[in-house]
VOPAGU-2260 file (C-alpha; in pm, 1 decimal, decimal comma):
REM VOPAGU-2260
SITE   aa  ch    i         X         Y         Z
SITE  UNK   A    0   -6580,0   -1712,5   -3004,6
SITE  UNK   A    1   -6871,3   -1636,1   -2837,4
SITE  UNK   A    2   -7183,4   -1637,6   -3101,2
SITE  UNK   A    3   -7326,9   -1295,1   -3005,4
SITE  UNK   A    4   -7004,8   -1113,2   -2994,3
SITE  UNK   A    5   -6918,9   -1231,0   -3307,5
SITE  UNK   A    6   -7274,9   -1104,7   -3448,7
SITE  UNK   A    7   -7220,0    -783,2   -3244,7
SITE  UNK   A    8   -6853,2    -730,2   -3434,8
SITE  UNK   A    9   -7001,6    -831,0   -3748,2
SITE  UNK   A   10   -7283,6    -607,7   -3751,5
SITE  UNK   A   11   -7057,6    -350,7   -3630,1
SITE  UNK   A   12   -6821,1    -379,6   -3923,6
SITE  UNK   A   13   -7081,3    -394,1   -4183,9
SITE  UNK   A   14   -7269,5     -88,8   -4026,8
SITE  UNK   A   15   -7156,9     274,7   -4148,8
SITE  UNK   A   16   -7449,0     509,4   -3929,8
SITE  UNK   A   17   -7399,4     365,6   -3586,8
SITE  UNK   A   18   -7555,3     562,2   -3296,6
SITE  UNK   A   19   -7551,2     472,2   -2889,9
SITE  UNK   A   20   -7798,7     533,6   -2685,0
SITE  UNK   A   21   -7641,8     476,2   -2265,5
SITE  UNK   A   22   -7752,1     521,9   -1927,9
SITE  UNK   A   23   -7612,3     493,6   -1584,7
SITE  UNK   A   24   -7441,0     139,6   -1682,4
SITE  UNK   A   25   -7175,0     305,1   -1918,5
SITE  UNK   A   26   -6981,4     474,7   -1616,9
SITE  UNK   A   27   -6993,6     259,7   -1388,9
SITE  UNK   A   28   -6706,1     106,2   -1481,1
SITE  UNK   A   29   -6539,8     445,8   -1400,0
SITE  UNK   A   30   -6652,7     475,1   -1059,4
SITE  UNK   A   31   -6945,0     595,7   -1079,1
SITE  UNK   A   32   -7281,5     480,2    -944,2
SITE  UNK   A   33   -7608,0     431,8   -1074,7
SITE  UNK   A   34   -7896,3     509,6    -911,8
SITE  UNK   A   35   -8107,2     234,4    -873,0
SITE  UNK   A   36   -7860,5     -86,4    -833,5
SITE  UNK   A   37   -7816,6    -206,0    -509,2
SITE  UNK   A   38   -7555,8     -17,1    -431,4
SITE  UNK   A   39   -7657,4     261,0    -580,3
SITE  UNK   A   40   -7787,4     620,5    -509,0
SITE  UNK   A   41   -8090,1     547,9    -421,9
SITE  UNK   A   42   -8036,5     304,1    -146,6
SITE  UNK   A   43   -7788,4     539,1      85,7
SITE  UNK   A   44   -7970,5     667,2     281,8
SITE  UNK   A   45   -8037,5    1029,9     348,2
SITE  UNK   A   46   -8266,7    1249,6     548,3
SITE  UNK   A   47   -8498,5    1315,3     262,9
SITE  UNK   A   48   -8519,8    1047,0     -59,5
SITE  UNK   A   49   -8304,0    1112,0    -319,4
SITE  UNK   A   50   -8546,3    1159,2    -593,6
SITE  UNK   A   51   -8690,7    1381,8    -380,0
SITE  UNK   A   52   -8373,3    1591,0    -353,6
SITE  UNK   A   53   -8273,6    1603,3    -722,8
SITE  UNK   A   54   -8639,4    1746,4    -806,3
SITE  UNK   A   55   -8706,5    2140,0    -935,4
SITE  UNK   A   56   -8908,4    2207,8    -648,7
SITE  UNK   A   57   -8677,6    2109,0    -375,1
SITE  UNK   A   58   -8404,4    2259,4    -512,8
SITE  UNK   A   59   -8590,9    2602,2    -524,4
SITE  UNK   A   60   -8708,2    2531,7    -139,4
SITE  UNK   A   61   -8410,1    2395,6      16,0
SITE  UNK   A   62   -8046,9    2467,4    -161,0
SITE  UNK   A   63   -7850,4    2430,5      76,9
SITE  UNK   A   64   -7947,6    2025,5     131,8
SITE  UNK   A   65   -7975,8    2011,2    -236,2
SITE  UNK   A   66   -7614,1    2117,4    -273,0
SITE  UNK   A   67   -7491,7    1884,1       2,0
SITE  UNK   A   68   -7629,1    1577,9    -203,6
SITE  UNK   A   69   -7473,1    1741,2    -504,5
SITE  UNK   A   70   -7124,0    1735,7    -418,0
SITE  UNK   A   71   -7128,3    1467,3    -207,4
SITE  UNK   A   72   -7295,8    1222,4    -439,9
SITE  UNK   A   73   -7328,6    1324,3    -800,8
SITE  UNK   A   74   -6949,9    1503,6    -861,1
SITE  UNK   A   75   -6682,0    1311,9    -935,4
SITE  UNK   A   76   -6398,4    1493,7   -1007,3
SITE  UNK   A   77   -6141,6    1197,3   -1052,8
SITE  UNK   A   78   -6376,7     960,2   -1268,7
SITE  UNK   A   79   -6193,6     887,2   -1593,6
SITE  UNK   A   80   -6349,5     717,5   -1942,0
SITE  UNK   A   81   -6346,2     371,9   -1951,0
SITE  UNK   A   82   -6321,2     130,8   -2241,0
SITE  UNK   A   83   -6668,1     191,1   -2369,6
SITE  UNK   A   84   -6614,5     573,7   -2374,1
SITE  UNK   A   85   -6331,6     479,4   -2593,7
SITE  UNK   A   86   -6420,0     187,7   -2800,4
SITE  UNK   A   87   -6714,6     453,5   -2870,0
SITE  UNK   A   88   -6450,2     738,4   -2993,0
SITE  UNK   A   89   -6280,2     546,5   -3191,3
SITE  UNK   A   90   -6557,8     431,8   -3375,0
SITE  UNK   A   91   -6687,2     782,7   -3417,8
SITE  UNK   A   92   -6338,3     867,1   -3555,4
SITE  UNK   A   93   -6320,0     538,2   -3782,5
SITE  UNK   A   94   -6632,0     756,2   -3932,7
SITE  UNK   A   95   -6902,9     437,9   -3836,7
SITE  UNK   A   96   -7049,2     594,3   -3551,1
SITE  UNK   A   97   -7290,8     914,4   -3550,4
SITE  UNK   A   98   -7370,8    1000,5   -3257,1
SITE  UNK   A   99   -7410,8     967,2   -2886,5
SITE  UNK   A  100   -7688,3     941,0   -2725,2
SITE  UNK   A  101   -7660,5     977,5   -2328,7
SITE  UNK   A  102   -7853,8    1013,1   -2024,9
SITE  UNK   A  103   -7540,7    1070,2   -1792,2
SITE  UNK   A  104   -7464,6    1394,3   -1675,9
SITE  UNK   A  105   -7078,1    1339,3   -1669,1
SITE  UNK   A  106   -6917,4    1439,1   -1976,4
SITE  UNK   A  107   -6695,8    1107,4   -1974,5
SITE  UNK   A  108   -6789,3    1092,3   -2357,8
SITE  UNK   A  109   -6630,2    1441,4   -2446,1
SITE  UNK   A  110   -6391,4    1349,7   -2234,7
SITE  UNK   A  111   -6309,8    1023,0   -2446,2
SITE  UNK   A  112   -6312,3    1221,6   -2712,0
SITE  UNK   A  113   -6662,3    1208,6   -2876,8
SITE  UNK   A  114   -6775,3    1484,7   -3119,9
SITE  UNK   A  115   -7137,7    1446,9   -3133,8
SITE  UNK   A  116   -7316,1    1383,4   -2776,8
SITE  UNK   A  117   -7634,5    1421,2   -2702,0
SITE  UNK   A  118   -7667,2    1481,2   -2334,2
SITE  UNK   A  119   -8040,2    1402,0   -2269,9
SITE  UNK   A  120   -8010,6    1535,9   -1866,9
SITE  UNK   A  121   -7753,6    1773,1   -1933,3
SITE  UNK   A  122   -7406,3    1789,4   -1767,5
SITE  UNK   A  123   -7245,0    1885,7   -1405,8
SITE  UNK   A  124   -6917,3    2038,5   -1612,6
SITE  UNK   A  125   -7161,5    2327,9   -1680,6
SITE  UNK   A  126   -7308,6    2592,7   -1455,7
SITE  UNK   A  127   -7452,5    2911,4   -1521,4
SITE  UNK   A  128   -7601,4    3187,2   -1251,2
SITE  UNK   A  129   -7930,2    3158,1   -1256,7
SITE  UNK   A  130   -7969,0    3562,6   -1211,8
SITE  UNK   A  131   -7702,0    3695,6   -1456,5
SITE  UNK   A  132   -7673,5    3411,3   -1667,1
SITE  UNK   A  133   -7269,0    3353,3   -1631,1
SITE  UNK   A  134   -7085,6    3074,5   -1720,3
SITE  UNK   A  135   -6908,2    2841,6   -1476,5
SITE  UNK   A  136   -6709,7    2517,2   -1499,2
SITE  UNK   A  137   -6756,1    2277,7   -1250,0
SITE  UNK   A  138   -6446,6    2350,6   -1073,2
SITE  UNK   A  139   -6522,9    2752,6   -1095,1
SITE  UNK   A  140   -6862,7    2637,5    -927,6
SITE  UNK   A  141   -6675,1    2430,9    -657,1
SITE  UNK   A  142   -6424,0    2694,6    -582,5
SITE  UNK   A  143   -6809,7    2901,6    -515,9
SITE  UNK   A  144   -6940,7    2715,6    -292,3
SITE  UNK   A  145   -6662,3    2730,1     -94,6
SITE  UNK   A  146   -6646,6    3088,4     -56,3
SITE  UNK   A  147   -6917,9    3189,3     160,3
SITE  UNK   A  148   -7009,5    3024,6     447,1
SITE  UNK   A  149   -7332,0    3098,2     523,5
SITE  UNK   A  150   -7433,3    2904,7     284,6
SITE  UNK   A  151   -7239,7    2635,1     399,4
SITE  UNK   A  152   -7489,7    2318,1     514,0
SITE  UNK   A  153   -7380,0    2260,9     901,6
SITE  UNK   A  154   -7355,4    1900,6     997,5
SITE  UNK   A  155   -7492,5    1824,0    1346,8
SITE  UNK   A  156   -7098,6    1745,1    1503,5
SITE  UNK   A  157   -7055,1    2151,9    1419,1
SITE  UNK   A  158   -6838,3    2059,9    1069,0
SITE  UNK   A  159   -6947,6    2245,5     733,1
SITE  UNK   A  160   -6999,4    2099,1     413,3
SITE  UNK   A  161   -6940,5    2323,8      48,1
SITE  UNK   A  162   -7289,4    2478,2      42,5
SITE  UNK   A  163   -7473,6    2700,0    -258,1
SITE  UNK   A  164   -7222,3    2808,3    -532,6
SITE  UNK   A  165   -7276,3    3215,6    -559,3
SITE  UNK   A  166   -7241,3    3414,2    -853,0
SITE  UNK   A  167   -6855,1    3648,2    -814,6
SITE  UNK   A  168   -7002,5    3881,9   -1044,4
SITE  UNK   A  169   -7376,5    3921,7    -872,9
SITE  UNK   A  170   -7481,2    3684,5    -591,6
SITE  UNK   A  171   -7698,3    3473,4    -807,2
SITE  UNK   A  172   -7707,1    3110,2    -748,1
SITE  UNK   A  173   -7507,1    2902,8    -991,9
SITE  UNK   A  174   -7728,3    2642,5   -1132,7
SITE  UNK   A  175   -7619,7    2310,4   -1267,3
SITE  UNK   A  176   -7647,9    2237,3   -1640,3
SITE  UNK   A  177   -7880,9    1942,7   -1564,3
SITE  UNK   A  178   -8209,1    1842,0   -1568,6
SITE  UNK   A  179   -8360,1    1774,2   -1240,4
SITE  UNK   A  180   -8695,7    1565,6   -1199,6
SITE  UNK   A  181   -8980,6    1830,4   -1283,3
SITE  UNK   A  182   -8816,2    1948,5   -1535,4
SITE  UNK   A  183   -8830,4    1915,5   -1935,9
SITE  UNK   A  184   -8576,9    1831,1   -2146,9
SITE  UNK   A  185   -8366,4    2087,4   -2379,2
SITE  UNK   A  186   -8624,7    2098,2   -2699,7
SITE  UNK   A  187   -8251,1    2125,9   -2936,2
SITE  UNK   A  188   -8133,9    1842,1   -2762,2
SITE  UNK   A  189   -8455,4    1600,3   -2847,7
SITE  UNK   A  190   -8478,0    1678,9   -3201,6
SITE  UNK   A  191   -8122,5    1616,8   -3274,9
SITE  UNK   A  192   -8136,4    1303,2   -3011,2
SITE  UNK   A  193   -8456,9    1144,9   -3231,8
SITE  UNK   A  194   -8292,1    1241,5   -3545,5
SITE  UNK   A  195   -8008,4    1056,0   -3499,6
SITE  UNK   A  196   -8179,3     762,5   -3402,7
SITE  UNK   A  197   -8449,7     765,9   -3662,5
SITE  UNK   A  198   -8145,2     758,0   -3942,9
SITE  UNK   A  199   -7941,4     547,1   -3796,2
SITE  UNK   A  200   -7875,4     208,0   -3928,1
SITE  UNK   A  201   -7764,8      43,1   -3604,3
SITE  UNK   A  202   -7899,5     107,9   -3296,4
SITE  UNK   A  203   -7668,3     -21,1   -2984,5
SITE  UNK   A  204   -7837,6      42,1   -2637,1
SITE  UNK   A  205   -7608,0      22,4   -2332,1
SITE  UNK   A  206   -7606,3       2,7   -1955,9
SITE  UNK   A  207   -7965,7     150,9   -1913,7
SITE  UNK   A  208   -8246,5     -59,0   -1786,6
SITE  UNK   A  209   -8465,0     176,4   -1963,0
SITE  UNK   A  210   -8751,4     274,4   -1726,2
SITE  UNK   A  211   -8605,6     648,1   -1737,9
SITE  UNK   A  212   -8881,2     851,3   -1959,4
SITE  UNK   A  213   -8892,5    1023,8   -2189,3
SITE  UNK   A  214   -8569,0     899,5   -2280,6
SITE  UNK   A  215   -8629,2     565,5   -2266,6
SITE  UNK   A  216   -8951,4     654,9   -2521,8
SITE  UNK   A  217   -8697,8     770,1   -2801,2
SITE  UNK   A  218   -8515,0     420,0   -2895,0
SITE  UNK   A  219   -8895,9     341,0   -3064,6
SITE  UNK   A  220   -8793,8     573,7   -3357,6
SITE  UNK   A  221   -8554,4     329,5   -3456,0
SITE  UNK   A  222   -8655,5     182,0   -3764,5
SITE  UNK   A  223   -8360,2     -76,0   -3857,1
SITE  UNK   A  224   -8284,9    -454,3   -3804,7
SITE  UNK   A  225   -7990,8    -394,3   -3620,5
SITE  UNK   A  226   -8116,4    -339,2   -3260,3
SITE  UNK   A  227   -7870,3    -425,9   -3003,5
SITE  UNK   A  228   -7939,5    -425,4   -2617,8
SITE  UNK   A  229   -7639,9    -512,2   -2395,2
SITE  UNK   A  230   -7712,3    -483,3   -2015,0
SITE  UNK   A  231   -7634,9    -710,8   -1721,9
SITE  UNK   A  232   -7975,9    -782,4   -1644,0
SITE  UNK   A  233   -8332,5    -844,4   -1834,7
SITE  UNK   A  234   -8493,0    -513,9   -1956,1
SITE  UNK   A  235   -8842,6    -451,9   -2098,9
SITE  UNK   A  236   -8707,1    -418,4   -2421,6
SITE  UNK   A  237   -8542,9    -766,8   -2481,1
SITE  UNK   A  238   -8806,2    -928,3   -2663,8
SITE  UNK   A  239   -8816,1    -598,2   -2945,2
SITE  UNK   A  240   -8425,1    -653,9   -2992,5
SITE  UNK   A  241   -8268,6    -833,2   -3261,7
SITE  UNK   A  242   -7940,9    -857,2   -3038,4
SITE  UNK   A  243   -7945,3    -923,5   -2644,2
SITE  UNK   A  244   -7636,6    -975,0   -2433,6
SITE  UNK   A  245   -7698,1    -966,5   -2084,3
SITE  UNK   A  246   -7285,8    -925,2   -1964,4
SITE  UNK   A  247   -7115,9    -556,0   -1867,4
SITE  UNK   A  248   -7029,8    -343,7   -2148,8
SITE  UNK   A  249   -6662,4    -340,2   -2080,1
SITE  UNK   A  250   -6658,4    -684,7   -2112,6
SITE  UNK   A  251   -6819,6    -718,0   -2425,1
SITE  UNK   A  252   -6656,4    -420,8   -2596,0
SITE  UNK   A  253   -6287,5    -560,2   -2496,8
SITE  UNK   A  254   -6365,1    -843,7   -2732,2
SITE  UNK   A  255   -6530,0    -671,0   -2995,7
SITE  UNK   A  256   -6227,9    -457,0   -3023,7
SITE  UNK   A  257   -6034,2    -787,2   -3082,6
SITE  UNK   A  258   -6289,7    -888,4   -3400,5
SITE  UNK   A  259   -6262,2    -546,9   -3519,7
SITE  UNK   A  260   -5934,1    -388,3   -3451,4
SITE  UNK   A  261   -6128,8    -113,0   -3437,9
């Protein structure tokens, strides 16, 4: 067996407050893109950058490309939890786990079946109008952009793309749950976040290369000796960890489960 998995499984059966902090890495696996791999997000290419796009201030100045990007790019309806969503559940149900810490915006862990997620940039599976303040699931937002087409984003061959989501009850624009650049995170969501972390006596960080902040910022209030990075490549963090293991999280939770039979 493998020295570090065998470390990681021990560690893991031995540990009783267990939280796990992700990024873009976790889903992957589930179809979903990061943002700054190779093939990621951020190297399609687009008539304005994507960071540029997913910022506060574009999406107040230009909706309608902001809402093109949005369903074209960052929804995906058919993605499904993978085996580190559930590894994750079952640990949380085995009562060793915590808490979730996450900064995807896809509700894969809920989805899994985790109790206690903290989504750091929100989540596309909810909407609100921005003027009245009602409630929308993603597909009740979807079904809204596809109702008016005016605001429909025209592509240059003449075809129309779902546009801005509008409020049924009073025209408002429905907002995404999430946090766009320029924008702070929910205050609730922090405390509870850093709480969890701070208490926690392991401390398993997952498929994030960690250069996101102020996220990134809150694995320091970890105070334990059961740090655990697992990533595919080197992050700034690897020389501060007690465990590294540079392979895909799939991977290494598949045999994990084995040690555990968790």
């Amino acid at each position: 067996m493998d020295e570090k998995i065998k470390t990681l499984s021990d560690w893991i059966n031995e540990s009783h407050n267990i939280v796990f902090f992700g990024g873009a890495g976790v889903s992957t696996e589930s179809g979903i893109p990061d943002f700054r791999s190779v093939d990621g997000l951020y190297n399609q290419k687009y008539k304005f950058p994507p960071e540029e796009i997913i910022s506060h201030s574009f999406y107040k100045r230009n909706q309608k490309e902001f809402y093109r990007f949005y369903w074209d790019r960052m929804i995906y309806r058919d993605a499904r939890p993978n085996i580190t969503h559930e590894f994750l559940a079952k640990l949380e149900e085995a009562g060793k786990l915590s808490a979730v810490v996450t900064q995807n915006i896809d509700g894969l862990h809920q989805k899994a079946g985790s109790k206690k997620v903290y989504e750091l940039h929100g989540s596309t599976l909810r909407n609100y109008c921005e003027k009245c303040g009602k409630f929308y699931s993603l597909d009740d937002a979807f079904e809204r952009a596809l109702c008016d087409k005016d605001d429909f984003f025209k592509n240059a061959d003449g075809t129309y793309e779902p546009g801005v989501p509008r409020c049924a009850d009073c025209g408002g624009t429905i907002k995404p749950d999430v946090v766009l650049y320029e924008e702070g995170l929910d205050e609730d969501t922090i405390e509870g976040a850093v709480r969890a972390i701070a208490d926690a006596d392991m401390l398993i960080i997952g498929g994030t290369s960690l250069v996101v902040y102020p996220a990134a910022g809150f694995i320091r209030y970890y105070k334990g000796n059961k740090l655990v990075l697992i990533n595919k490549s080197h992050t700034q963090m690897d020389s501060e960890s007690d465990l590294v293991i540079n392979r895909g999280l799939g991977e290494v939770f598949s045999e994990v489960i084995k040690n555990t039979g968790i």
